[in-house]
C-alpha positions in Angstrom: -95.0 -0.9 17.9 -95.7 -4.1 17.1 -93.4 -4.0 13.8 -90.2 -3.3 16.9 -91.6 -6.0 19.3 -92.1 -8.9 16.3 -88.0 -7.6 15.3 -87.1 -7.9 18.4 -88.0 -11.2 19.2 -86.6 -12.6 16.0 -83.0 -11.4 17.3 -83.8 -12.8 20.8 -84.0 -16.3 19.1 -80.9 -15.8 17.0 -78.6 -15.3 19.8 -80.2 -18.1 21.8 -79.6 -20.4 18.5 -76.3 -18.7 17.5 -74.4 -21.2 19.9 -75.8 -24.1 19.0 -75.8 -23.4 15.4 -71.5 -22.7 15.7 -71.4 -26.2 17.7 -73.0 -28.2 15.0 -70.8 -26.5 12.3 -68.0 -27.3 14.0 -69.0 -30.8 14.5 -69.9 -31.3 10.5 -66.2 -29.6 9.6 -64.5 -31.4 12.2 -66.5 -34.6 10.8 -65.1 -34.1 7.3 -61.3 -33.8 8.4 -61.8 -37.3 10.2 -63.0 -38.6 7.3 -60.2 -37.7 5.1 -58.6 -40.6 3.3 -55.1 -41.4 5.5 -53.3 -42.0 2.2 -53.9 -38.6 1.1 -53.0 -36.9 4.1 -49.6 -38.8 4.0 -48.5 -38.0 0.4 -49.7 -33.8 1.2 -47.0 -34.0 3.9 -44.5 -35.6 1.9 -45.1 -33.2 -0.8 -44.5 -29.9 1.9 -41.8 -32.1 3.8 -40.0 -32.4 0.2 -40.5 -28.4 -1.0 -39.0 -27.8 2.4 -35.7 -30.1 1.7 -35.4 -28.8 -1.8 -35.2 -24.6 -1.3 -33.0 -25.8 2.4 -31.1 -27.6 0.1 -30.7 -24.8 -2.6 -30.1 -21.9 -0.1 -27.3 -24.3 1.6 -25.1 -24.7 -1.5 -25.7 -21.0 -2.9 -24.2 -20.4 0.8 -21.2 -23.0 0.5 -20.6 -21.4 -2.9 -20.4 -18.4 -1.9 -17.6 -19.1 0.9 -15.9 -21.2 -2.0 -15.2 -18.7 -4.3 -14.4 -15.4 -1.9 -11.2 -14.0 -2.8 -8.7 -14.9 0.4 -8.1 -12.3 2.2 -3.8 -12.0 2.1 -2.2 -10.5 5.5 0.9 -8.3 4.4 4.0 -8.5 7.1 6.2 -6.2 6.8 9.6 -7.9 7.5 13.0 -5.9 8.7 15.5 -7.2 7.1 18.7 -8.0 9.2 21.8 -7.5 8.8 24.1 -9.4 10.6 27.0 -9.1 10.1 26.5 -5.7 10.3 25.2 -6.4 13.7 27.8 -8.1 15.1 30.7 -6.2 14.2 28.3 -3.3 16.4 27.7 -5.0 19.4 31.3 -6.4 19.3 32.6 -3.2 19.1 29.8 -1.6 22.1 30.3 -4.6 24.1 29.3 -3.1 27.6 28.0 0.2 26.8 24.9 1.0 26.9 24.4 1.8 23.1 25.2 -2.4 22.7 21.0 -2.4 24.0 20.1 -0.8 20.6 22.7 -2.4 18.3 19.6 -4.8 16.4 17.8 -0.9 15.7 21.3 0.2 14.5 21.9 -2.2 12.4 18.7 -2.3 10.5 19.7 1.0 8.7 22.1 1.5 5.7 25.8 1.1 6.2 26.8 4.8 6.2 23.7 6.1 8.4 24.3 3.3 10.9 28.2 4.3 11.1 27.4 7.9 11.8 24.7 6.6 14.7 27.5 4.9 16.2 30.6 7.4 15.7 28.6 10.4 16.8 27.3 8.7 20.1 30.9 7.4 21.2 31.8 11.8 20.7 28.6 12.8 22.3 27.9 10.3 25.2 30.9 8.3 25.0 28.2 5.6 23.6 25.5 6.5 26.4 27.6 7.1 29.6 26.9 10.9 29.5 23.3 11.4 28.3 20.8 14.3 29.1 17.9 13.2 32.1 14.6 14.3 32.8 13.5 14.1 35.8 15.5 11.6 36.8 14.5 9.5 34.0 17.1 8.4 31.2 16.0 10.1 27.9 17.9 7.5 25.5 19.6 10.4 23.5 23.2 9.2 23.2 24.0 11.9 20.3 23.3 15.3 22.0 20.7 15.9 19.7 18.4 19.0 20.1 14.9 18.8 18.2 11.8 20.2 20.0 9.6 18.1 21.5 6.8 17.9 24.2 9.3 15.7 26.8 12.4 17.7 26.6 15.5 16.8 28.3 18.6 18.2 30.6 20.8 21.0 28.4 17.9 21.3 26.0 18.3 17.8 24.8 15.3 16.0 22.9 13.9 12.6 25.3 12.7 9.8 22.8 10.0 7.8 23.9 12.0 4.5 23.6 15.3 3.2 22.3 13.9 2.1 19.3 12.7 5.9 18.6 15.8 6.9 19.7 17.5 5.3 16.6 14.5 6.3 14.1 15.0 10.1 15.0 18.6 9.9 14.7 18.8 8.1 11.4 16.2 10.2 9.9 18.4 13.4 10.8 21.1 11.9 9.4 19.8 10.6 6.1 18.4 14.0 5.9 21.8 15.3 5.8 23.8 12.9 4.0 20.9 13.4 0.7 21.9 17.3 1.2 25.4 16.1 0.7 27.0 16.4 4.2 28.5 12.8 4.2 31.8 13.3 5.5 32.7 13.2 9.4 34.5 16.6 8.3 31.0 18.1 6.5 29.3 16.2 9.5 30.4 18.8 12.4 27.5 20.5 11.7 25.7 18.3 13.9 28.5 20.0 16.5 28.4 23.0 15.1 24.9 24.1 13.5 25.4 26.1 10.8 28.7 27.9 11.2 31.6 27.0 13.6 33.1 30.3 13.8 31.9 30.3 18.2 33.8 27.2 18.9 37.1 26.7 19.4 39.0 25.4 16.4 40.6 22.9 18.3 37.5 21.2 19.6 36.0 21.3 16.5 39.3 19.0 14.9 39.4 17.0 17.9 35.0 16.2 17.2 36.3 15.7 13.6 39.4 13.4 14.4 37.2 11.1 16.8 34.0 10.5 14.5 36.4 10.0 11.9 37.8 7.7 13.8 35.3 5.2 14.6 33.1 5.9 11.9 35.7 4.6 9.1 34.8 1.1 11.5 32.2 0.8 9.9 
C-alpha cells in the first residue's frame, strides 16, 4: 500500500512540474535561435531563395521548349473551285427564273453534268416555274426527280432540304448515269422514261428529246 501511495505521489509532482519544465525548454531553444549569428541566417536564405530561382528557372525553359518545337497544327480548307465563265453564261441564260438563285451550285460541277442540270429543268419546270409543293412549301426540285425520301413532295416528287442539296442530288444522279454511259440527251430520256418508253407517247418522248437537246448543246 505504501509501494502505490509513494508512486503516486511521484506522478503528482511530475504533472505539477511538467509545465514549468516545457516553459523553460522553450525559453533555452527560443534563446539559442536569438543567438544565431545574423550573417548566417542571411546566406541560408540566400542559399533556398537561389535553389528556388534555379529549378523555376529550369522548369520555365523545358516549358518554353516545349511550345517551341510542337509541330503546328495545319487547318485544311477545302476550296470550291469556280468556274466563271461557266457561271455567267448560266445565269445569263436563267436571267429571271428561279433556277438563276442556284447558278453558283450549278456551275461548280463539270461541263457536261452542269448542262444536263440546266437542260432538264427548262423540260421539267420550265427552269422552276412548275415545281412539286409540300405543304405549301416550295420543295426546290426543278427536274421532276423522284427518289424516296422522308419529306416527299406533290406527284411523288423528292423535296431537298435546300437549293444547294437540290443541285448535289441532281448532279450525283446524273454523273451516275453518264459513267453508265447514258450521255446523250437522246440516251438521257430515261430520266423521262425510266427504263423503257414503250407507255409514253412517241411524240412526247421526241419533243423531251428535241428540247434537252436543245438547250443542253448551250452549254
Amino acid at each position: 500500500m505504501d509501494k502505490i501511495r509513494q508512486k503516486y505521489n511521484k506522478i503528482k509532482r511530475k504533472m505539477i512540474n511538467g509545465p514549468e519544465n516545457w516553459l523553460v525548454f522553450c525559453n533555452k531553444k527560443l534563446g539559442d535561435i536569438s543567438n544565431i549569428d545574423g550573417s548566417y541566417l542571411k546566406n541560408f536564405l540566400l542559399v533556398i531563395l537561389v535553389s528556388f530561382l534555379s529549378v523555376f528557372t529550369y522548369f520555365s525553359l523545358e516549358s518554353i521548349d516545349n511550345i517551341k518545337y510542337q509541330p503546328a497544327k495545319t487547318m485544311q480548307v477545302n476550296l470550291v473551285k469556280r468556274n466563271i465563265e461557266l457561271e455567267n453564261r448560266i445565269r445569263k441564260a436563267t436571267a429571271g427564273f428561279p433556277i438563276e438563285n442556284m447558278t453558283r451550285y450549278i456551275a461548280q460541277e463539270d461541263e457536261q453534268t452542269a448542262a444536263f442540270i440546266v437542260a432538264i429543268a427548262k423540260k421539267e419546270s420550265n427552269w422552276g416555274k412548275r415545281t412539286p409543293k409540300r405543304n405549301g412549301e416550295e420543295c426546290n426540285n426543278f427536274w421532276g426527280f423522284r427518289q424516296k425520301r422522308e419529306r416527299m413532295g406533290s406527284g411523288g416528287h423528292t423535296c431537298f432540304d435546300n437549293q444547294r442539296d437540290a443541285v448535289k442530288s441532281v448532279a450525283d444522279r446524273i454523273k451516275e448515269l453518264i459513267d453508265n454511259g447514258i450521255n446523250t440527251p437522246e440516251e438521257m430520256v430515261v430520266w423521262k422514261c425510266g427504263y423503257s418508253c414503250d407507255a409514253h407517247n412517241p411524240e412526247s418522248v421526241d419533243k423531251w428529246i428535241a428540247d434537252v437537246k436543245y438547250y443542253y448543246n448551250k452549254f
